[in-house]
N, C-alpha and C positions, 0 to 999 in steps of 0.2 A: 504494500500500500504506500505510496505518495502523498504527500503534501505539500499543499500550495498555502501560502501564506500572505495574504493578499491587505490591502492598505498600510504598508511599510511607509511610515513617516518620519523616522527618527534612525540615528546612527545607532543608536542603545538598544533598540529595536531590532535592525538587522544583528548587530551581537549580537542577542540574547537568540534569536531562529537562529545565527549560527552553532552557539553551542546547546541547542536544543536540535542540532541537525536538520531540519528540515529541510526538504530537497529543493522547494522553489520558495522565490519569495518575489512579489510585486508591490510597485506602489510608487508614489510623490518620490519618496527618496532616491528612486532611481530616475523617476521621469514622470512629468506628467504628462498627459493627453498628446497624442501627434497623429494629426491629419497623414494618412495613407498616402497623399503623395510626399509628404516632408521626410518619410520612413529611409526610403533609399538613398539621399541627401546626408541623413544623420547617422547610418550604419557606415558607408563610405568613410565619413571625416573621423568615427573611431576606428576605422580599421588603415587611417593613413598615415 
């Protein structure tokens, strides 16, 4: 079984699902909302 951990807001937050292992986590912390064509734009410039 997997788990997703979903509205990640906080650094303390991602910690603690880290050491509570959880396999995914989402949320603000990582990014908020992006329009489907901004996606391919903003995967590009992290992977440059």
């Amino acid at each position: 079984l997997k788990v997703v951990a979903e509205g990640v807001e906080t650094s303390t937050q991602d910690a603690l699902l880290k050491i509570l292992e959880c396999d995914e986590v989402q949320g603000f912390y990582y990014s908020h909302p992006v329009h489907p064509g901004e996606m391919t734009q903003m995967l590009m410039a992290r992977n440059a």
